[in-house]
N, C-alpha and C positions, 0 to 999 in steps of 0.2 A: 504494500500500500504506500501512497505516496508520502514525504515526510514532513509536509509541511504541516504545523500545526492548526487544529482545526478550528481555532477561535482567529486565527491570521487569515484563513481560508472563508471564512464567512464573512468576516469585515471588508475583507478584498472586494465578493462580490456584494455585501449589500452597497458599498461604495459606489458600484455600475463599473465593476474593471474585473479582468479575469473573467469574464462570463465560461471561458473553455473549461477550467478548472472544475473536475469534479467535486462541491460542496460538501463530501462528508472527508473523502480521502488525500483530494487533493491533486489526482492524478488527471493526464490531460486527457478531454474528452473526445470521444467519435459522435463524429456524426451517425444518429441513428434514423431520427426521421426528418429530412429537412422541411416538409412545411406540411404539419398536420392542422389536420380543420376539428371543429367541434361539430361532432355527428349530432351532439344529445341535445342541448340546449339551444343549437345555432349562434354564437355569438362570433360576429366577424372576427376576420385575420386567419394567418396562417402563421405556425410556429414549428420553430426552429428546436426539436430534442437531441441534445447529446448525449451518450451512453460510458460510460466508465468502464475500460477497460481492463481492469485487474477481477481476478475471477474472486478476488477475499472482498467484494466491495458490490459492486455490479450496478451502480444506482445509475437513473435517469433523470433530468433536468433540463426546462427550457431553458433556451439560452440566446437571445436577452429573455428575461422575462417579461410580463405584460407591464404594461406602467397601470397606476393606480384608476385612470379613467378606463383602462382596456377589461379592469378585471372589474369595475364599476359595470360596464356593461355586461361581462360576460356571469355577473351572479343577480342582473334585473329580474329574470324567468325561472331560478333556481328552485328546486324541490320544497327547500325550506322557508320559503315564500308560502307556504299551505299550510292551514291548520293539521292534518295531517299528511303521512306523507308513507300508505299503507303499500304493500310490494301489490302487484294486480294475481288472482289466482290463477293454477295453472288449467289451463285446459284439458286438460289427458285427465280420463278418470280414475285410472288408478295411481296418479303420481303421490297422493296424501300416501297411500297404504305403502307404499315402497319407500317413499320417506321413514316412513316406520320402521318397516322392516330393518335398513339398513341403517335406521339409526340416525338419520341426518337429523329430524327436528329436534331431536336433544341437542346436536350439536350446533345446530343453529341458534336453539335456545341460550347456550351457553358462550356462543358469541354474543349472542344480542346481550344478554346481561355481564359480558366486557370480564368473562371466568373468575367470574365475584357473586356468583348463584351457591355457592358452599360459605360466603366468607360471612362474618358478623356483621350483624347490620351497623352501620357507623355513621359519618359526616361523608360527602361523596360530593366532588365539585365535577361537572360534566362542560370540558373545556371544548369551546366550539358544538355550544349543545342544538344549535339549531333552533327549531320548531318545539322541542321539549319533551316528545315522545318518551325517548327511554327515560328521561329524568323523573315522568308519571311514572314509570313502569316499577324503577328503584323507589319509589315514595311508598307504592303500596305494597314493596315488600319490606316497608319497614326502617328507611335509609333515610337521615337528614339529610335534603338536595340542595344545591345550586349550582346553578348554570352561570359561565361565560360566551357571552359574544360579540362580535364585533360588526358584524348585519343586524342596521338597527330595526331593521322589518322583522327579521326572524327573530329579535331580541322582545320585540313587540310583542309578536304573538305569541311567546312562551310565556312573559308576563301575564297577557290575559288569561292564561288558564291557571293562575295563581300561584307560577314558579316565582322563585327568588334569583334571578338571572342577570349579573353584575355587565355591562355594556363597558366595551373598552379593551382594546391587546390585554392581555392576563400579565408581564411584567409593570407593565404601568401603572394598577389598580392597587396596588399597593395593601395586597389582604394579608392578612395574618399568621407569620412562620407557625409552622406544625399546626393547624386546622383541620386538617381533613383526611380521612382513614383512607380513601381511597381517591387516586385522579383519573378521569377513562378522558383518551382521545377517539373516537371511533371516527376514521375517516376523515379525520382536522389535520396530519401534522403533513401530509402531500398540500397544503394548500398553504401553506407560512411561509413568510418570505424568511424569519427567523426563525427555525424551529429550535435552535440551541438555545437560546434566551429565553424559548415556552420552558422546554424541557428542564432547565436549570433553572425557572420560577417554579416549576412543579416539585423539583426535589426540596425548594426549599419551603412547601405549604405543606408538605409531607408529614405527619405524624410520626414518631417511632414507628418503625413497623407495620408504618404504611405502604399502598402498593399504588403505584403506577403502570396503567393497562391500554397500549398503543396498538389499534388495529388500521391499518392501512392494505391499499393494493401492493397485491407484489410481482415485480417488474420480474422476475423469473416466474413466471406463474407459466401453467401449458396454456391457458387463456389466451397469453400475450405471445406465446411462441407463435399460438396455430394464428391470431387474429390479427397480431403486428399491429401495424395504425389505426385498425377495426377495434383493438382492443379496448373496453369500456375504462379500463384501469386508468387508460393514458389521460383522457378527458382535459384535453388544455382548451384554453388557457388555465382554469382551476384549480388544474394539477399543477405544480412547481417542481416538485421532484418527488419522484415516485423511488419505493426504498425493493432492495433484497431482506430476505433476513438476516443474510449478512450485515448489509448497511446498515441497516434498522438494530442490530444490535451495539454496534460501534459508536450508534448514534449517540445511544442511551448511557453507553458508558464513558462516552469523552462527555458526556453533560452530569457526570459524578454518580451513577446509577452503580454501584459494585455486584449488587445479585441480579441477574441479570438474567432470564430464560426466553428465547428466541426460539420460534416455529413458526410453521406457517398452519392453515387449515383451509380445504376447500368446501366448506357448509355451504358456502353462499355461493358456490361455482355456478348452479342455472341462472343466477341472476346475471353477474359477466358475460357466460352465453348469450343468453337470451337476447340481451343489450346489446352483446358484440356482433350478433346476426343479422339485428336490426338496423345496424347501423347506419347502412347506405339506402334506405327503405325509403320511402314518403309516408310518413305517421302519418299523415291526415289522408290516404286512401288506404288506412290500418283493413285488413279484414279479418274474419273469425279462423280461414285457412290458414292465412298466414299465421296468425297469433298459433294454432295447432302445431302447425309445421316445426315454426322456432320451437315450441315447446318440447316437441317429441324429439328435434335437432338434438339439443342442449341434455335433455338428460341421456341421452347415447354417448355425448360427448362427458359428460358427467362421470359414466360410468367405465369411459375407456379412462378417463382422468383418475377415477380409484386405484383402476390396476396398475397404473403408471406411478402411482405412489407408493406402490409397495418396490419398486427400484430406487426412485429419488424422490426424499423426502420434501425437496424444495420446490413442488411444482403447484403448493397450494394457491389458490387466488388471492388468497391475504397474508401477511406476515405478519405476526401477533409477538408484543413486548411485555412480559408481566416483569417485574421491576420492582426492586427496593432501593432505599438512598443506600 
């Protein structure tokens, strides 16, 4: 990995210099997609991803990234813009019961609740909480919530349904050392322009013994091998840099994190699918075939993606961080 230190590395680029420089490792980047579009949201431009070349590292990164008006735009029509923000069900009539079978909706369950479904119930701050969803979800099992956001519309609408949701980057709000028994990023820290500065405000709101739980896309995932610029993962402008587990555990640990356990999990791979099938589609001539088609696509692909991970364990959709300071 490359040797430049990683707090020199970040300053470089949040400066607007070095864009090439791989931002976890440091090492110079490839070109991997030169001008990808936004399938999901539509928000104009075309961008510029480079890929890191060291296989202990592996991370993706626009490079420039958006300026502050581009990424204005590109979050106007965002999911979390809705009161809710429910997955659509699948068509195929027996996909519930083979979910069962094979066990995914535990496992999904247990992403959604951020592998803090066994933990005590405690103080839980849900950074980049969005719409507010799982922050209900942690309430009624029992969890002191609050949310951070920095989308004053999604900050909005999490408020109205009676969360406690602090508006503002999370180092600048200036809350409270050791606070909170648990921190969960779910799908926040691909979208920071500084994720060392989240991540090392997080260790320091940390409890004793608290845990910090990072779920993002992951840039080795089979999702992204088979789909490449189709891939849902990538989603630029939004995405900033998309982690490996590798990176995604480096991350954790150059930002003071010592216990440190890194994996990935494909629970949510028909959703990637799904997404990634859709992608060059016209949603608004959506039909019930197609919806079927993607469906039945995704979980073949699903299921070849099981077998595939009993050779390499890194080809989950997501890369998951549970974490202590």
């Amino acid at each position: 990995m490359g040797s430049e230190p990683y707090s020199s590395v970040t300053t470089r680029i949040n400066d607007g210099h070095g864009w090439d420089a791989c931002p976890v490792c440091g090492a110079n980047g490839k070109v991997k997609y030169p001008a990808l579009i936004d399938h999901w949201f539509e928000s104009p431009g075309r961008w510029r991803m480079l890929g890191c070349p060291d296989a202990g590292c592996g991370a993706l990164w626009l490079a420039p990234p958006p300026s502050s008006a581009e990424l204005a735009a590109a979050y106007s029509n965002y999911y979390t813009h809705s009161p809710t923000s429910d997955e659509p069900g699948s068509p195929w009539p027996f996909a519930s019961r083979l979910k069962r079978v094979m066990g995914v909706e535990r496992r999904r369950r247990r992403i959604y609740l951020m592998y803090l479904d066994a933990a005590t119930p405690g103080r839980l701050l849900d950074v980049g909480c969005g719409n507010g969803d799982r922050l209900l979800q942690f309430e009624n099992l029992g969890w002191e919530v609050e949310g951070q956001e920095v989308d004053p519309e999604a900050q909005l609408i999490a408020s109205s349904r009676g969360l406690k949701v602090h508006l503002g980057d999370l180092p600048s709000l200036g809350l409270d050392a050791g606070r909170y028994d648990a921190i969960i990023l779910n799908h926040v820290v691909e979208h920071l322009r500084d994720a060392p500065a989240v991540l090392r405000e997080c260790r320091r709101l940390l409890a004793p013994g608290g845990r910090l739980v990072v779920v993002t896309p992951n840039a080795a995932s089979f999702g992204h091998r088979l789909f490449r610029s189709a891939w849902r993962g990538l989603e630029p402008p939004r995405h900033l840099v998309i982690h490996t587990r590798r990176s995604l555990e480096t991350l954790c640990r150059m930002c003071g994190f010592s216990d440190v356990e890194a994996f990935c999990d494909s629970a949510n791979a028909t959703f990637f699918y799904v997404s990634s099938l859709g992608a060059n589609d016209d949603l608004r001539a959506e039909g019930l075939w197609r919806s079927r088609w993607r469906s039945i696509a995704s979980w073949s692909l699903f299921m070849l993606a099981r077998a595939l991970e009993l050779i390499d364990h890194d080809i989950g959709e997501e890369s998951v961080v549970v974490a202590r300071p």
